[in-house]
Jmol script that loads the backbone (N, CA, C; Angstrom):
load data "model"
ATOM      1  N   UNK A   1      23.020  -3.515   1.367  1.00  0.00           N
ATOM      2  CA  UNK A   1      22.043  -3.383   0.311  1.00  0.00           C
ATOM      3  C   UNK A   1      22.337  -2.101  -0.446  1.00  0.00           C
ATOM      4  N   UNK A   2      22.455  -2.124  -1.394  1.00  0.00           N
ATOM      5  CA  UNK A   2      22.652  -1.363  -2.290  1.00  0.00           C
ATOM      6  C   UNK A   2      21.519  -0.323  -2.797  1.00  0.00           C
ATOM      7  N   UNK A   3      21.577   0.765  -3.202  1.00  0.00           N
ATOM      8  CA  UNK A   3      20.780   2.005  -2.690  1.00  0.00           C
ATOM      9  C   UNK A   3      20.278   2.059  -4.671  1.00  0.00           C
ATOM     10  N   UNK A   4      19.268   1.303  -4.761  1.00  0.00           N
ATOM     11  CA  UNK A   4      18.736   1.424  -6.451  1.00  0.00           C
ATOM     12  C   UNK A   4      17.585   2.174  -6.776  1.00  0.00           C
ATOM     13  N   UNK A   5      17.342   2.554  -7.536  1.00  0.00           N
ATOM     14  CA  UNK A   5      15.662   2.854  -7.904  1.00  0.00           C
ATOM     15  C   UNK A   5      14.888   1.500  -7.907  1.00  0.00           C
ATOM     16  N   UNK A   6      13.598   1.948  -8.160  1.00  0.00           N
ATOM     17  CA  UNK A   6      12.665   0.746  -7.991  1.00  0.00           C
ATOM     18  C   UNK A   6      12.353   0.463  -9.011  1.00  0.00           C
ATOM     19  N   UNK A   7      12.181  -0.937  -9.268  1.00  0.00           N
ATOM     20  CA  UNK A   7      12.022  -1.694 -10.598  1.00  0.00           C
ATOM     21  C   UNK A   7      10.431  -1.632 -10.960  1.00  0.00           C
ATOM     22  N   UNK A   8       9.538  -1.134  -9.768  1.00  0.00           N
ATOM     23  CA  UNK A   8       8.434  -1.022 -10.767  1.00  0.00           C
ATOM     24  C   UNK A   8       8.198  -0.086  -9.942  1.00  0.00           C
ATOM     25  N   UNK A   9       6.240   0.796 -11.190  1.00  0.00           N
ATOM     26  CA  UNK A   9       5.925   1.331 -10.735  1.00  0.00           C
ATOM     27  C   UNK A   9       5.296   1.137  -9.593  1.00  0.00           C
ATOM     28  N   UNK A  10       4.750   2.749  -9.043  1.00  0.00           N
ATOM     29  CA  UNK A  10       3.459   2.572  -8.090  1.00  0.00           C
ATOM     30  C   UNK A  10       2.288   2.319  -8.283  1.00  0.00           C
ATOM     31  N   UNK A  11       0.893   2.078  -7.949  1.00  0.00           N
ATOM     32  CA  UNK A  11      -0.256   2.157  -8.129  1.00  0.00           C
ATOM     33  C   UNK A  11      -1.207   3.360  -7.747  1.00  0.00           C
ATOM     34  N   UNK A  12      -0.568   3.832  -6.981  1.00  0.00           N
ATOM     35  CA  UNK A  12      -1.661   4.850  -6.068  1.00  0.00           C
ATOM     36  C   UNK A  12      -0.764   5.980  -5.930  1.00  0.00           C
ATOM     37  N   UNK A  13      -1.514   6.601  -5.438  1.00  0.00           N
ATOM     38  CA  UNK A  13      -1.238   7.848  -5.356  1.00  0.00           C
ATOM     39  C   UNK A  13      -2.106   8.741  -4.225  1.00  0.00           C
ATOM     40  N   UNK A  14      -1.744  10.012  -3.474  1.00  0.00           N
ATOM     41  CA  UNK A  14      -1.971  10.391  -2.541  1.00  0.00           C
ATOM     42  C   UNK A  14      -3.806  11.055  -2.545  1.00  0.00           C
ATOM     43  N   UNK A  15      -4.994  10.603  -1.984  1.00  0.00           N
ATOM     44  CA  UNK A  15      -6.379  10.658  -2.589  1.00  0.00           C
ATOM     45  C   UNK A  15      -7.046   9.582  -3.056  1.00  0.00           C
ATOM     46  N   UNK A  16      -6.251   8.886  -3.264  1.00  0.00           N
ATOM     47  CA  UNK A  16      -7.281   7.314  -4.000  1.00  0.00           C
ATOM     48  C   UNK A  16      -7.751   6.697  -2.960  1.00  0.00           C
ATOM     49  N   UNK A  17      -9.004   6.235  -3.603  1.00  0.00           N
ATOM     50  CA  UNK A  17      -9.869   5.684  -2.940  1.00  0.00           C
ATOM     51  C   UNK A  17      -9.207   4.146  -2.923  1.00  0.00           C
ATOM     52  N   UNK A  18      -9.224   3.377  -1.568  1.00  0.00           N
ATOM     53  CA  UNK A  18      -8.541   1.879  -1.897  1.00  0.00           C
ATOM     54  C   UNK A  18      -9.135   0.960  -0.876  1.00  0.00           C
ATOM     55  N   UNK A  19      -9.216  -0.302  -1.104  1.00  0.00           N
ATOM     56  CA  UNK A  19     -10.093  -1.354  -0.968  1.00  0.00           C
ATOM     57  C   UNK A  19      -8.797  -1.923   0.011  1.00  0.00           C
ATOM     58  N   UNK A  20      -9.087  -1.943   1.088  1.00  0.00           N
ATOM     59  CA  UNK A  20      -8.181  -2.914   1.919  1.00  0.00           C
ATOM     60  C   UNK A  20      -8.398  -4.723   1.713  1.00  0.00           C
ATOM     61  N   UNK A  21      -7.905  -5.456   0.943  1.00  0.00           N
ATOM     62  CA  UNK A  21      -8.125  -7.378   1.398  1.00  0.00           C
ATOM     63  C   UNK A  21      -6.917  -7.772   1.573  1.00  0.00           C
ATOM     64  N   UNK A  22      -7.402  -9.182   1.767  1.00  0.00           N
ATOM     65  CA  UNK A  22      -6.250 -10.031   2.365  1.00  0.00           C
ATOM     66  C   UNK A  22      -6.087  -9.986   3.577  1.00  0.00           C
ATOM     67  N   UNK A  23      -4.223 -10.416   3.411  1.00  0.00           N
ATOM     68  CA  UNK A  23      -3.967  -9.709   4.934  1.00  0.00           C
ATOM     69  C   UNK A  23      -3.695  -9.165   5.365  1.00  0.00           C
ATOM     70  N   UNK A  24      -3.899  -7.527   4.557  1.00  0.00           N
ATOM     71  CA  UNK A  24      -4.099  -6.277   5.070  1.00  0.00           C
ATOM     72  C   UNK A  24      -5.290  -5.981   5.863  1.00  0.00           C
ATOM     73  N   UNK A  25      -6.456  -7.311   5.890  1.00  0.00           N
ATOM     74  CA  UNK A  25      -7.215  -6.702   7.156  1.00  0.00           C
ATOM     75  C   UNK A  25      -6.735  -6.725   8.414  1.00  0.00           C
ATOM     76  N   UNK A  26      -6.018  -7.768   8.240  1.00  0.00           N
ATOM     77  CA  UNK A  26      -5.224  -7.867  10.002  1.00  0.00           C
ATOM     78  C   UNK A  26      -4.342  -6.437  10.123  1.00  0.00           C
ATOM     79  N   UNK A  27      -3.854  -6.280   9.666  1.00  0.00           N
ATOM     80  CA  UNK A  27      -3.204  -4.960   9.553  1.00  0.00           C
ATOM     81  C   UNK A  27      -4.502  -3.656   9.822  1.00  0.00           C
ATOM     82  N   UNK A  28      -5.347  -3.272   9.321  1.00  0.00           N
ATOM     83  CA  UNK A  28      -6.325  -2.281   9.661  1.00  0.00           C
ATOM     84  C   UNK A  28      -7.048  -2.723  11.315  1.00  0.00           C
ATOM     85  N   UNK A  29      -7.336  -1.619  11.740  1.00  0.00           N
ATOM     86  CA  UNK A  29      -7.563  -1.682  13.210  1.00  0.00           C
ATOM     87  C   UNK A  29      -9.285  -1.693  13.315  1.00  0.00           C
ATOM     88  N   UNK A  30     -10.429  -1.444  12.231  1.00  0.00           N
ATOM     89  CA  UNK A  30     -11.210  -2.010  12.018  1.00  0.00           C
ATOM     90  C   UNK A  30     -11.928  -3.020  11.260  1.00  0.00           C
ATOM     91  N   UNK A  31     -12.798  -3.504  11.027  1.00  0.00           N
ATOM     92  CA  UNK A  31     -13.533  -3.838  10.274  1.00  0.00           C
ATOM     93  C   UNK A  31     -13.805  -3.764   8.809  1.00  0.00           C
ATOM     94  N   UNK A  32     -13.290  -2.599   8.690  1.00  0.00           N
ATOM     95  CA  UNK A  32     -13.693  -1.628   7.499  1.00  0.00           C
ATOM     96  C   UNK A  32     -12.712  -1.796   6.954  1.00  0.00           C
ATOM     97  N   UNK A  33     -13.642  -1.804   5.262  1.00  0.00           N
ATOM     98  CA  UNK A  33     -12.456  -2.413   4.194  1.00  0.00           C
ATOM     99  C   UNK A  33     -12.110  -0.786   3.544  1.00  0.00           C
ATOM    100  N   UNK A  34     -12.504   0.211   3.168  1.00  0.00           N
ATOM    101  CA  UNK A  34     -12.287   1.175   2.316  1.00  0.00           C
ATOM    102  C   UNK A  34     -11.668   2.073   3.198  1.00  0.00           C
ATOM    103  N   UNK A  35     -10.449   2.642   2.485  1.00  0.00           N
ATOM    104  CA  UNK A  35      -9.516   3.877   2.918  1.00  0.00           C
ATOM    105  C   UNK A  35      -8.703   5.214   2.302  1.00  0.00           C
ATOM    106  N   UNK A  36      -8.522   5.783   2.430  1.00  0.00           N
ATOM    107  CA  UNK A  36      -8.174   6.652   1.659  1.00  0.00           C
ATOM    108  C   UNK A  36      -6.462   6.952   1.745  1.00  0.00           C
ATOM    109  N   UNK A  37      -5.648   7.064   0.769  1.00  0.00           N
ATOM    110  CA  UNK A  37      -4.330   7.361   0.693  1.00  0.00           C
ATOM    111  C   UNK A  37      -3.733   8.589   1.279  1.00  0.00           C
ATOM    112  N   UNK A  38      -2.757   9.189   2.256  1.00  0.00           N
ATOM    113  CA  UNK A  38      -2.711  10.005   2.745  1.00  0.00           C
ATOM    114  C   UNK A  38      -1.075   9.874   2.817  1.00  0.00           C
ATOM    115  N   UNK A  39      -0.531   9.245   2.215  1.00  0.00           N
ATOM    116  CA  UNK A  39       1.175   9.522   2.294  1.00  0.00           C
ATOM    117  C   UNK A  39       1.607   8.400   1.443  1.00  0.00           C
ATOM    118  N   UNK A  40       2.545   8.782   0.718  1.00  0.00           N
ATOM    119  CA  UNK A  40       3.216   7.698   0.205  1.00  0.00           C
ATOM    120  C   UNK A  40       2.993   7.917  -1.505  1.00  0.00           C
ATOM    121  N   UNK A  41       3.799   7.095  -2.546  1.00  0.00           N
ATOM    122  CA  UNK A  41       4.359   5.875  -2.988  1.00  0.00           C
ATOM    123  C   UNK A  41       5.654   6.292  -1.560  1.00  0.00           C
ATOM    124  N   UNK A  42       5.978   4.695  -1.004  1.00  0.00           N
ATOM    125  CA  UNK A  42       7.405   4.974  -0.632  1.00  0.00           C
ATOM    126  C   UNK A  42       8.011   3.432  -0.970  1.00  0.00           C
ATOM    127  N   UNK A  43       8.945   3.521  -1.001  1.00  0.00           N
ATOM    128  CA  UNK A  43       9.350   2.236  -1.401  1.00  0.00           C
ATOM    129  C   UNK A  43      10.220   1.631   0.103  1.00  0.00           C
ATOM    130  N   UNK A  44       9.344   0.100   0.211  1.00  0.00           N
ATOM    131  CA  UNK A  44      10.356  -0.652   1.242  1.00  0.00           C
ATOM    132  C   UNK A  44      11.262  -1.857   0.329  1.00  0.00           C
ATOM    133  N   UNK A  45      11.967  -1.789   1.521  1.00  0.00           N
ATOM    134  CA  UNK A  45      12.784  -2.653   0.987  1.00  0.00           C
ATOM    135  C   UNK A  45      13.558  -3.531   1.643  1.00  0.00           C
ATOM    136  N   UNK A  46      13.823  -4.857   1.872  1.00  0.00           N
ATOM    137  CA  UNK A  46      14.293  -5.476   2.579  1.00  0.00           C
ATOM    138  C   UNK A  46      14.996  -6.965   2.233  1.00  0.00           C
ATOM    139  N   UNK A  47      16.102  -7.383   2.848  1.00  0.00           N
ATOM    140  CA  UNK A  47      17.230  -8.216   2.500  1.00  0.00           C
ATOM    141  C   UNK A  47      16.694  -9.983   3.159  1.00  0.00           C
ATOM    142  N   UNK A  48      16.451 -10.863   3.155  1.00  0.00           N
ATOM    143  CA  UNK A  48      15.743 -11.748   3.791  1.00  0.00           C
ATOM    144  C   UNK A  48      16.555 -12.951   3.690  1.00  0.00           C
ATOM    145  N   UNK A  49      17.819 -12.597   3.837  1.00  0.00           N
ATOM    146  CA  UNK A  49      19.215 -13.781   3.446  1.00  0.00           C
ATOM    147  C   UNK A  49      20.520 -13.253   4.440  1.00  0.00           C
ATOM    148  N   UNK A  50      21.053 -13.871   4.988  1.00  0.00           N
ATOM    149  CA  UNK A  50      22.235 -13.679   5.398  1.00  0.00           C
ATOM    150  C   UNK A  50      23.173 -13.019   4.473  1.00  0.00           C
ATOM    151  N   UNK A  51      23.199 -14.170   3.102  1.00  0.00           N
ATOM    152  CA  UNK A  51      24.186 -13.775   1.965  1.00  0.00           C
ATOM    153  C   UNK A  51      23.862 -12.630   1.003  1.00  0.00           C
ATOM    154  N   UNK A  52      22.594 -11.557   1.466  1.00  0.00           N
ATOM    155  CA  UNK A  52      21.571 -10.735   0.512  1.00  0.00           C
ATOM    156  C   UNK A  52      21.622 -11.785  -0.870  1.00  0.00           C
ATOM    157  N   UNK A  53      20.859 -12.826  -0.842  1.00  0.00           N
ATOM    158  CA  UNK A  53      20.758 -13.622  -2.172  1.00  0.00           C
ATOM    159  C   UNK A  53      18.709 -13.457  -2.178  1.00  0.00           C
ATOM    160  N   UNK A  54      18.196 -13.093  -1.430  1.00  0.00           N
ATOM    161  CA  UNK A  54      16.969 -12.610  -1.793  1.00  0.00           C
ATOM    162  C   UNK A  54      16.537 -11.143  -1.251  1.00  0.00           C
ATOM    163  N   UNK A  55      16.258 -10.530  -2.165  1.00  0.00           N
ATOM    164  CA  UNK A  55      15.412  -9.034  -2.085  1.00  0.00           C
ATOM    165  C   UNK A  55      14.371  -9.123  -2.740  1.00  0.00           C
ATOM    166  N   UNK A  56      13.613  -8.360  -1.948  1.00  0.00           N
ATOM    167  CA  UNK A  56      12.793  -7.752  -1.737  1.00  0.00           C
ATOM    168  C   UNK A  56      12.200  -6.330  -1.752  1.00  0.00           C
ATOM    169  N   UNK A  57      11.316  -5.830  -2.891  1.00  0.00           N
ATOM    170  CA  UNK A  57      11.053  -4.762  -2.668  1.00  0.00           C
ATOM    171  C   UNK A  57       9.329  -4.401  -2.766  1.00  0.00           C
ATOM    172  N   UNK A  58       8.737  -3.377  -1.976  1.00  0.00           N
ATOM    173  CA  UNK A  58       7.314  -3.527  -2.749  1.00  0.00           C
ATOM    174  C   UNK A  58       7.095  -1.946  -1.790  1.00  0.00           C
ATOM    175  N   UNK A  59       5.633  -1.261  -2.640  1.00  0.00           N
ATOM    176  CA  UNK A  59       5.419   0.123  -2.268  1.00  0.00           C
ATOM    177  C   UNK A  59       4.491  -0.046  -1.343  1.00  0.00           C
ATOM    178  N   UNK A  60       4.560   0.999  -0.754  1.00  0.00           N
ATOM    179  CA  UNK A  60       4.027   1.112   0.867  1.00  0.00           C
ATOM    180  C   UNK A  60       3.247   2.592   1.206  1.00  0.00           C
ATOM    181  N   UNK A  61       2.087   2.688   1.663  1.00  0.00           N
ATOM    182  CA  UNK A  61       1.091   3.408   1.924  1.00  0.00           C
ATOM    183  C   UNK A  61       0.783   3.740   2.875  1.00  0.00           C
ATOM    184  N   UNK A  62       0.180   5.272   3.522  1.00  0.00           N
ATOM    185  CA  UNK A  62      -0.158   4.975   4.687  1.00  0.00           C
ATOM    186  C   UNK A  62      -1.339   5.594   4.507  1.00  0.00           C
ATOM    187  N   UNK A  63      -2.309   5.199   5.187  1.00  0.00           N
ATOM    188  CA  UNK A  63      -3.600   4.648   5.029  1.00  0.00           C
ATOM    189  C   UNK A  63      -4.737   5.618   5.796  1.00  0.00           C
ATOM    190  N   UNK A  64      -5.479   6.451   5.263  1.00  0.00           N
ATOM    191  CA  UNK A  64      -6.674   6.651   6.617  1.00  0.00           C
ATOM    192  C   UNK A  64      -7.803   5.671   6.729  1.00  0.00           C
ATOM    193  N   UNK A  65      -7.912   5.054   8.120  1.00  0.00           N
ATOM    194  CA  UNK A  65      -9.016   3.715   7.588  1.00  0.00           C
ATOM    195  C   UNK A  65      -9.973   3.703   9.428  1.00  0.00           C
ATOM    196  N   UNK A  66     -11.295   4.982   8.650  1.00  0.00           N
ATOM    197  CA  UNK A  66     -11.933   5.475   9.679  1.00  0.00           C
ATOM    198  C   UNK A  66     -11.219   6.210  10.430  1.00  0.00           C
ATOM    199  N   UNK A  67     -11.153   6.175  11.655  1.00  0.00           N
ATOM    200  CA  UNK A  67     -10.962   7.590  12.390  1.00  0.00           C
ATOM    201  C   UNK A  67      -9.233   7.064  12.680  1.00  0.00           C
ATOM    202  N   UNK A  68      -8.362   6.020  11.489  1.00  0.00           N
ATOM    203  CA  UNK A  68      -6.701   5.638  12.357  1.00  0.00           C
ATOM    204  C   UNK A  68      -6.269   5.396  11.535  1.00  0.00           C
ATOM    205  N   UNK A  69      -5.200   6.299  11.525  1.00  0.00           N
ATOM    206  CA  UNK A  69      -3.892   6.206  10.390  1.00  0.00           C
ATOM    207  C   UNK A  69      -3.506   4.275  10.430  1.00  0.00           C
ATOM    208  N   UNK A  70      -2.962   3.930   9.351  1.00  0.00           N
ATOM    209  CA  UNK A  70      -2.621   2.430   8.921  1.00  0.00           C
ATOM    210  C   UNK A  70      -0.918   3.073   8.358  1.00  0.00           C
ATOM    211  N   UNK A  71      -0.079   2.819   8.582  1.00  0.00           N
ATOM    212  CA  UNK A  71       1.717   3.428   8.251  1.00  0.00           C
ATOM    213  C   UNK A  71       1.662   1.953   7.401  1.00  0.00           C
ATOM    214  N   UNK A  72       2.615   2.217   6.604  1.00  0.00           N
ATOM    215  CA  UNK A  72       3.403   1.045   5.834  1.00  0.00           C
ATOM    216  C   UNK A  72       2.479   0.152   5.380  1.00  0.00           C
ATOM    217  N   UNK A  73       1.419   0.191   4.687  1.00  0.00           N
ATOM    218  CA  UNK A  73       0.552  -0.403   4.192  1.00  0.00           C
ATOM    219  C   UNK A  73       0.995  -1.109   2.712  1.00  0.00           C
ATOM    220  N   UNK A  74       1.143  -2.368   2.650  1.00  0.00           N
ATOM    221  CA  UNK A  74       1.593  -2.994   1.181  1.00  0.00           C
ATOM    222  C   UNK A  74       1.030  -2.633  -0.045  1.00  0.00           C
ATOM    223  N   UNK A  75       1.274  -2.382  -1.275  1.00  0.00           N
ATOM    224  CA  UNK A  75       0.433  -2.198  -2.374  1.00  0.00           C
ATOM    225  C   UNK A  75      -0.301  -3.041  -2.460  1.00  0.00           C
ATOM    226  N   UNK A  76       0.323  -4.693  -2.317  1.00  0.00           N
ATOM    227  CA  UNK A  76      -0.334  -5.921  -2.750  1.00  0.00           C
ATOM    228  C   UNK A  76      -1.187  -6.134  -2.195  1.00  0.00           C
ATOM    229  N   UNK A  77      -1.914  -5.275  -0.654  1.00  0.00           N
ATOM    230  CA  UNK A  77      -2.890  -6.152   0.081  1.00  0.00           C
ATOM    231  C   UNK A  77      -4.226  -4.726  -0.771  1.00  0.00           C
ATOM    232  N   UNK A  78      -4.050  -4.072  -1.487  1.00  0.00           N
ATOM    233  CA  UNK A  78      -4.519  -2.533  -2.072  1.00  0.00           C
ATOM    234  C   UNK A  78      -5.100  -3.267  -3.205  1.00  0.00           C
ATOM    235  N   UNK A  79      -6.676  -2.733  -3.259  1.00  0.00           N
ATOM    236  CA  UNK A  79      -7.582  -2.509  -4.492  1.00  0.00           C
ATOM    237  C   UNK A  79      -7.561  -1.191  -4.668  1.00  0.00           C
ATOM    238  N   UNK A  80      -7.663  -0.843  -6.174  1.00  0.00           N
ATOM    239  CA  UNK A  80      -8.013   0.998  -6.235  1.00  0.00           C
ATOM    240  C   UNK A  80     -10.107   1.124  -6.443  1.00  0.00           C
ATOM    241  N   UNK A  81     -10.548   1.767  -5.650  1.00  0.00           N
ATOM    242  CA  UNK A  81     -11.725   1.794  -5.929  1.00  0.00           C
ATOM    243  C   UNK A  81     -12.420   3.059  -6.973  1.00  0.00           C
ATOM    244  N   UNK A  82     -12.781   2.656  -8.295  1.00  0.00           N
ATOM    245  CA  UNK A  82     -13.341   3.009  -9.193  1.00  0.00           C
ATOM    246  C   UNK A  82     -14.596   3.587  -9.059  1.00  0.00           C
ATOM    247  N   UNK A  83     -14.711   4.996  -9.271  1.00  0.00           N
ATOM    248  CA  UNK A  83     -15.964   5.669  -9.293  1.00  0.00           C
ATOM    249  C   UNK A  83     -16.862   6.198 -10.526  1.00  0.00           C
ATOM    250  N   UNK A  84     -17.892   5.527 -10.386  1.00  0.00           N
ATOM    251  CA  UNK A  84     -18.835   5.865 -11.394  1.00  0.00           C
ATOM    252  C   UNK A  84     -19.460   7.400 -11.496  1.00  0.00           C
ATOM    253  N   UNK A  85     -18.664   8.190 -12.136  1.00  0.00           N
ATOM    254  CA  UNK A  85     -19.302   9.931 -12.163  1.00  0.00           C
ATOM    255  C   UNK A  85     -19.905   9.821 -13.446  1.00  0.00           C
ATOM    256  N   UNK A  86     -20.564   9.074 -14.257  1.00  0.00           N
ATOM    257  CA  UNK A  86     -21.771   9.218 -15.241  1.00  0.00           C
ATOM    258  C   UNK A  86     -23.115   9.772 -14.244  1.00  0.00           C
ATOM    259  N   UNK A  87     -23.551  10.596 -15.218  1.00  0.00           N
ATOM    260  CA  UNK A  87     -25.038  10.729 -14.895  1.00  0.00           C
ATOM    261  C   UNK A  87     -25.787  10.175 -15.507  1.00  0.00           C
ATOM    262  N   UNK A  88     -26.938   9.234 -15.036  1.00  0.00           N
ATOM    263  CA  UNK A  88     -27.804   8.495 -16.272  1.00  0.00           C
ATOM    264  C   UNK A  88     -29.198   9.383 -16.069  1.00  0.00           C
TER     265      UNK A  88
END
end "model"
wireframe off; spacefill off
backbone 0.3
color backbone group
């Protein structure tokens, strides 16, 4: 596999607030959907062909979710959670 930059961006960034779904709940060790970013954009990457005729790439997070780190967390299973700082 050949050593490229990544064809897209990231989403997140280290502090964001993020919505665990999918089947990133199986992946989290509780219940609990909301986590906070604590390492990462990193990019994985992986070959899924004998002949490398499919790649694969996508960004990866690692996660505080309650009192347990989550490593290698997918972007795709990631909501960013939006905070309302108006005062009414």
């Amino acid at each position: 596999m050949k050593d490229k930059q990544p064809i897209t961006k990231p989403l997140f960034s280290i502090g964001d607030l993020v919505k665990v779904r999918g089947f990133g709940l199986v992946l989290a060790p509780y219940e609990i959907e909301i986590g906070i970013i604590s390492k990462g954009p990193y990019s994985f990457k992986s070959l899924e062909s004998y002949h490398e005729l499919v790649y694969f790439e996508w960004w990866c997070y690692d996660i505080i979710i309650g009192n347990s780190l989550v490593t290698m967390m997918p972007e795709n299973f990631l909501l960013k959670v939006l905070r309302n700082e108006s005062i009414n």
